[in-house]
C-alpha positions as CSV (number, residue, x, y, z in Angstrom):
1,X,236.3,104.7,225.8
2,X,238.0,101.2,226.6
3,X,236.7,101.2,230.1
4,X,233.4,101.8,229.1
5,X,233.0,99.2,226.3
6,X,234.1,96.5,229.4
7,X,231.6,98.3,231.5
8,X,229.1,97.6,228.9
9,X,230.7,94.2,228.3
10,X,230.5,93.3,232.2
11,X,226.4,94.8,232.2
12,X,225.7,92.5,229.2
13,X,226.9,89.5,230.5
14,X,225.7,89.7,234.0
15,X,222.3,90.8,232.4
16,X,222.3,87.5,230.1
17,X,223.6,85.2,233.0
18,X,220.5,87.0,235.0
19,X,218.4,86.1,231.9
20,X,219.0,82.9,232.1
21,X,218.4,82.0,236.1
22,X,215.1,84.0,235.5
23,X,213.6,82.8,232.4
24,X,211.5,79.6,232.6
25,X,212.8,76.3,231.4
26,X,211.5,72.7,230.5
27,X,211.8,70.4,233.3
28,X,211.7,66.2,234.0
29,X,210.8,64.8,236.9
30,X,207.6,64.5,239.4
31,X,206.1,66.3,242.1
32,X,204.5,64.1,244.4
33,X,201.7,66.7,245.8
34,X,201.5,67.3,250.1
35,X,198.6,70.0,249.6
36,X,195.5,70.3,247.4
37,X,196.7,73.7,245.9
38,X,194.9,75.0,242.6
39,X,196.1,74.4,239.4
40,X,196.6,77.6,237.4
41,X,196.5,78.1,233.8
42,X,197.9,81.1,234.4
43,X,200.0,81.6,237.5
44,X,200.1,85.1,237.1
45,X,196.6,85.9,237.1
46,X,195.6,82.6,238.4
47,X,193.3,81.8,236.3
48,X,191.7,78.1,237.1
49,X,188.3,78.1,235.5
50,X,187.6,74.6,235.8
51,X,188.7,74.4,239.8
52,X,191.6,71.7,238.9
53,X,192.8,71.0,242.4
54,X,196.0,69.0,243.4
55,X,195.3,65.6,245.2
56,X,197.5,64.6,248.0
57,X,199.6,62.2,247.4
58,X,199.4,61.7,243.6
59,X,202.3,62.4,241.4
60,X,202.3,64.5,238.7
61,X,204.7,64.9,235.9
62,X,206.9,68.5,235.7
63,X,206.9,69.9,231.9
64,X,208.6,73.0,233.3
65,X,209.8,75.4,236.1
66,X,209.2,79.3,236.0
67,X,213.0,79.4,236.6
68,X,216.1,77.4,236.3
69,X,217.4,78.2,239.8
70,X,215.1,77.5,243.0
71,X,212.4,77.6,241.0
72,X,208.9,78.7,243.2
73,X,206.8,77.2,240.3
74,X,206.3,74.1,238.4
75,X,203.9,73.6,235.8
76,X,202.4,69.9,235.7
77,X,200.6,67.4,233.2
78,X,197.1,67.2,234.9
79,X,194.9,64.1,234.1
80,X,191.5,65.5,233.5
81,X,192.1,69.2,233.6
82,X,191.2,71.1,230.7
83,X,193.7,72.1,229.8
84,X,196.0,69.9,231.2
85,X,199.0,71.8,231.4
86,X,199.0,73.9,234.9
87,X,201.0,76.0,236.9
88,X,201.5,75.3,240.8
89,X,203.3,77.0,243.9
90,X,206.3,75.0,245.0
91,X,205.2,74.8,248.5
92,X,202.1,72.4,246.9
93,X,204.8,69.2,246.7
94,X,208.1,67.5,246.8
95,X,210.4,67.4,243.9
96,X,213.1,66.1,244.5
97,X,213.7,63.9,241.3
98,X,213.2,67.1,238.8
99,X,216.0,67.5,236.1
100,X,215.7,71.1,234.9
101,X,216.9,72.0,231.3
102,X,215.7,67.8,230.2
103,X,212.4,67.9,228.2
104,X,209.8,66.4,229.6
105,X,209.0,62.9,228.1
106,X,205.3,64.0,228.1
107,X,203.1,63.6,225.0
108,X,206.6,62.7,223.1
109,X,207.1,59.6,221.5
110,X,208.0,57.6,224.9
111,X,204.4,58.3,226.1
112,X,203.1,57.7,222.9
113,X,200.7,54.3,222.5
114,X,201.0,51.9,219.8
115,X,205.0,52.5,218.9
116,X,206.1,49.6,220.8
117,X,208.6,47.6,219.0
118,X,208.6,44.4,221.7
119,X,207.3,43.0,225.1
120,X,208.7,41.8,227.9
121,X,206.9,39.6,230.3
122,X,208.1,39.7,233.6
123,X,207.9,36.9,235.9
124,X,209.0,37.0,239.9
125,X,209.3,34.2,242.4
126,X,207.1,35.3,244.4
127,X,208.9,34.2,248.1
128,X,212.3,35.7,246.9
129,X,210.5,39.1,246.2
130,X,208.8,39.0,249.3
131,X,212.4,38.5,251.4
132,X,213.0,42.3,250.6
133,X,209.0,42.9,250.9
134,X,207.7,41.3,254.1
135,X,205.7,44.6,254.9
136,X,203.2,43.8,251.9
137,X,199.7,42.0,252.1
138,X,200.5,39.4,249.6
139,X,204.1,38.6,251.6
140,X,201.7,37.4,254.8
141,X,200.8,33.7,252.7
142,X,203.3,31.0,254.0
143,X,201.1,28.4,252.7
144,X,203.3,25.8,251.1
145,X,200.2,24.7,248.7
146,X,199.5,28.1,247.4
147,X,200.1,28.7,243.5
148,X,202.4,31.3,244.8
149,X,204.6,29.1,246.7
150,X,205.6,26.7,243.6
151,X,205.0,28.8,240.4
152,X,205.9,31.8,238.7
153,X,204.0,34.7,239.2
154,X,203.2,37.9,236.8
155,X,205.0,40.7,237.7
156,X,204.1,42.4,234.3
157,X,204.0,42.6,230.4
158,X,205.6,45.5,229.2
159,X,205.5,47.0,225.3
160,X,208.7,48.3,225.0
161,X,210.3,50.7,222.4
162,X,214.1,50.3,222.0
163,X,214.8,54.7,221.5
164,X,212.9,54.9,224.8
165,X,214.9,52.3,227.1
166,X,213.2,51.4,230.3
167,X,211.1,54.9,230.3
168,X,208.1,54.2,227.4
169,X,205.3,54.0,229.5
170,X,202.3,56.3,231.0
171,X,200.9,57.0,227.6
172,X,197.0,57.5,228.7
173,X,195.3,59.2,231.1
174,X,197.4,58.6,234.1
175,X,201.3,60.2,233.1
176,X,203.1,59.7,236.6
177,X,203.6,56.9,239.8
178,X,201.6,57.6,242.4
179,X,203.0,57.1,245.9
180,X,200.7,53.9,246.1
181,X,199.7,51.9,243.5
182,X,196.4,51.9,245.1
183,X,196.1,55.5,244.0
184,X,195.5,54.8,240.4
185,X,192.2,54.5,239.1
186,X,190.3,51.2,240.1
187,X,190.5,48.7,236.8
188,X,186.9,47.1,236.1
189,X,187.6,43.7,234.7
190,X,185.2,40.9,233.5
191,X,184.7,38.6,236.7
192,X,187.0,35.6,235.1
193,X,189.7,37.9,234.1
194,X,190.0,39.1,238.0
195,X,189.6,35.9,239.7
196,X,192.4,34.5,237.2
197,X,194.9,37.5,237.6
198,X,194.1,36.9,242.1
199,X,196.0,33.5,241.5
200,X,198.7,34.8,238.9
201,X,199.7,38.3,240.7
202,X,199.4,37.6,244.5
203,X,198.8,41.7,244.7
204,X,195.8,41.5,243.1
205,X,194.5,38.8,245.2
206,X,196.3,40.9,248.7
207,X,194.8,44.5,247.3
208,X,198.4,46.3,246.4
209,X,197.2,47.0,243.2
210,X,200.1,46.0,241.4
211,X,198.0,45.4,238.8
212,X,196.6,48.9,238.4
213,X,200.3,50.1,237.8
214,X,201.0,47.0,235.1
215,X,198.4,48.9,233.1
216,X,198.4,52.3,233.8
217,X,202.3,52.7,233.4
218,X,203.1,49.5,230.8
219,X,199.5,48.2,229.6
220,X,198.0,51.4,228.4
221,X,201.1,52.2,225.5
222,X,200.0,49.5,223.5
223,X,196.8,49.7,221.4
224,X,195.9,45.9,220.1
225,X,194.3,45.0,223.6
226,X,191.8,46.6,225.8
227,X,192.6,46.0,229.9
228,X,190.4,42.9,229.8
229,X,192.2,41.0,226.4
230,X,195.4,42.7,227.6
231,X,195.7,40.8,231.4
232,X,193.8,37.9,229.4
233,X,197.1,37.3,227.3
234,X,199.7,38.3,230.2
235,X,197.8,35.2,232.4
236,X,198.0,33.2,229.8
237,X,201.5,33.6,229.1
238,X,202.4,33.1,232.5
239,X,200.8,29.9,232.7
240,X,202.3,28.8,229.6
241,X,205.6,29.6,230.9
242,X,204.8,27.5,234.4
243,X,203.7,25.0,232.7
244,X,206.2,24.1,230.6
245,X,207.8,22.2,233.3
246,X,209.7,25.6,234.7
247,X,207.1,25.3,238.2
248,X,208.1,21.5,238.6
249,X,211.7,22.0,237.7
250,X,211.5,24.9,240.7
251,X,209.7,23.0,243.2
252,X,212.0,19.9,242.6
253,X,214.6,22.4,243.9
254,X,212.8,24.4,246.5
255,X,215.5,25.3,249.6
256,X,218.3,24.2,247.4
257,X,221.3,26.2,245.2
258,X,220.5,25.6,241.4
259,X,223.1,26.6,238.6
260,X,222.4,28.6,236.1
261,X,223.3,26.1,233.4
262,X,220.8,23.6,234.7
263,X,218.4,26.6,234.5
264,X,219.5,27.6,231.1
265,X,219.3,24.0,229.8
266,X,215.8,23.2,230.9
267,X,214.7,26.8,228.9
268,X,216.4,25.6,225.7
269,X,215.4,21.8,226.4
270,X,211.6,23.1,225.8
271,X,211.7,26.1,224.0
272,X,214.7,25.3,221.5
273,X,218.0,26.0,221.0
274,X,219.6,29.5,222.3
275,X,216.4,30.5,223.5
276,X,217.6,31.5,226.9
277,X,219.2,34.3,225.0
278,X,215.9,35.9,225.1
279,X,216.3,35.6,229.3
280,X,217.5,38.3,231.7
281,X,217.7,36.6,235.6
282,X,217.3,38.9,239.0
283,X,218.7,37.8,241.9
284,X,218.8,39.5,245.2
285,X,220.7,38.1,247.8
286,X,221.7,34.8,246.0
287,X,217.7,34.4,245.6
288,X,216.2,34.6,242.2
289,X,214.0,37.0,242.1
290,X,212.7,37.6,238.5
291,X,212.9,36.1,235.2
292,X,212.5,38.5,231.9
293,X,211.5,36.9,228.8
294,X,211.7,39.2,225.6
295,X,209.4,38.6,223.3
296,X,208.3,39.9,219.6
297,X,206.2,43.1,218.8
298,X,203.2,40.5,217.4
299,X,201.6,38.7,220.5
300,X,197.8,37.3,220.5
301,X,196.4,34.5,223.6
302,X,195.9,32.1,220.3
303,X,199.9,31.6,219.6
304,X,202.4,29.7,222.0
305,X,204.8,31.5,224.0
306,X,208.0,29.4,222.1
307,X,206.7,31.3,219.0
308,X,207.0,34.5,220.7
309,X,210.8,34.7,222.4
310,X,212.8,37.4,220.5
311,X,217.3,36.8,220.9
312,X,217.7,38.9,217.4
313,X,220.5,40.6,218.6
314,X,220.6,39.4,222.8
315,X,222.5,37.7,225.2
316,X,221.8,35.9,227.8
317,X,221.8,37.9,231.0
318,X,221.7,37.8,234.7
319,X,223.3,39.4,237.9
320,X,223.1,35.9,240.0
321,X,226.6,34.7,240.0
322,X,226.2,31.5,237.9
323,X,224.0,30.1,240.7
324,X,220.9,31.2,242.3
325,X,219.0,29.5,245.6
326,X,215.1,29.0,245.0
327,X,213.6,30.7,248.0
328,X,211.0,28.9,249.7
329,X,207.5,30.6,250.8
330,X,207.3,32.1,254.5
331,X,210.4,34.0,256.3
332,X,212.9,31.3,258.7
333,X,213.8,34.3,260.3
């Protein structure tokens, strides 16, 4: 009687540990698609009634896997399939990045719009970034009298929602990175809103699309704006922030080693005192690279950027060593 009860023990156990490889679990992550494979509603009687296809090289956020070892299927958040959840053969894309057994972030509150609790606008100096980028359209301009060459350029404004950390974003139609920002849907702007954003975001002037991602991943969580009034107040900002005195206090120094203290003390000279608390500095190779500002939850184009810095609760930040060199345009080597 004893051995069977641990035969029946042993058969219970290895059924539930069977169970568990088998049975379907909720996965993280993005498949970046190789082939245009059907999307199934069903993946056993693969049922796709609307023809939802797979397009090559889009990525496409994993809700799930059939099973939590080697799985052979994924089901995926589709944009514009109906409905959106679909199942497709592993052999359809690479996965590498998939967490299985960690809910997917999709349709949760860190995709939601309108939750964002603060912004940050990100800046970049735009030769530093391209010392690590010289492969990119924007990164071929070596003119020494370009706007790009002597002021701060957008790199992005982002709502932000403190439970989420750096992951609230892709809360419309779009819910995952392409493999090229020029993959995203094209943005139809107003004439003076695009010929303003070519001088502020050097990508947008190049074609890298950068600013396709700003608002499909960042742009589109927050509801106050539409893409027009939303870039609108994001070049503004950035211009308010140049022209404080920042771009002259960087061209002053353009080729040299500036401290971070003379950095810090121009900030609070002209936005008031502690405000570079509200800063986060990027360097790369000694070079700064980009300046975050964090701002308040309540932004409009009509109020002025030293309004807007947030330090409730920061500290000044930065990875440069106390001392950063201001890259000028064009590679020496």
């Amino acid at each position: 009687m004893t051995r069977m009860r641990k035969l029946i023990a042993v058969m219970f156990a290895f059924y539930c540990v069977s169970f568990d490889v088998l049975a379907s679990a909720p996965a993280n992550g993005t498949l970046l698609a190789t082939q245009p494979c059907e999307a199934y509603i069903s993946k056993n009687r693969r049922t796709n009634p609307d023809h939802a296809k797979l397009t090559v090289n889009q990525g496409y956020a994993v809700i799930e896997v059939n099973k939590a070892v080697d799985p052979s299927w994924y089901r995926l958040n589709i944009p514009n399939a109906v409905p959106r959840e679909r199942w497709v053969a592993d052999y359809c894309g690479v996965a590498d990045d998939v967490q299985i057994g960690k809910k997917s972030r999709v349709n949760n509150e860190c995709s939601t719009p309108g939750l964002e609790d603060s912004y940050v606008l990100a800046l970049s100096w735009q030769p530093s970034f391209c010392e690590s980028h010289r492969d990119k359209p924007e990164c071929q301009v070596a003119d020494e009298r370009s706007y790009q060459a002597r002021n701060f350029t957008l790199h992005g404004l982002w709502p932000n929602k403190r439970e989420c950390g750096i992951i609230y974003g892709f809360c419309g139609e779009v819910q995952s990175k392409p493999a090229d920002f020029c993959k995203y849907p094209a943005l139809v702007l107003y004439a003076e809103i695009r010929n303003n954003l070519k001088q502020v975001m050097p990508s947008a002037a190049a074609g890298s699309c950068l600013q396709r991602h700003v608002w499909f991943k960042h742009g589109a969580c927050q509801t106050q704006w539409s893409v027009d009034e939303y870039f609108d107040v994001a070049i503004d900002l950035t211009r308010q922030f140049n022209a404080s005195g920042i771009s002259r206090f960087m061209s002053r120094n353009i080729g040299e080693i500036v401290s971070e203290d003379a950095f810090i003390k121009h900030i609070n000279d002209v936005y008031g005192r502690n405000t570079h608390k509200s800063i986060e500095l990027k360097c790369n190779a000694k070079n700064l690279v980009d300046v975050y500002i964090y701002l308040t939850d309540s932004i409009d184009k009509k109020r002025d950027l030293r309004d807007l810095f947030n330090n409730t609760g920061r500290e000044y930040k930065s990875n440069c060593g106390g001392s950063f060199k201001v890259d000028p345009i064009g590679f020496l080597h």
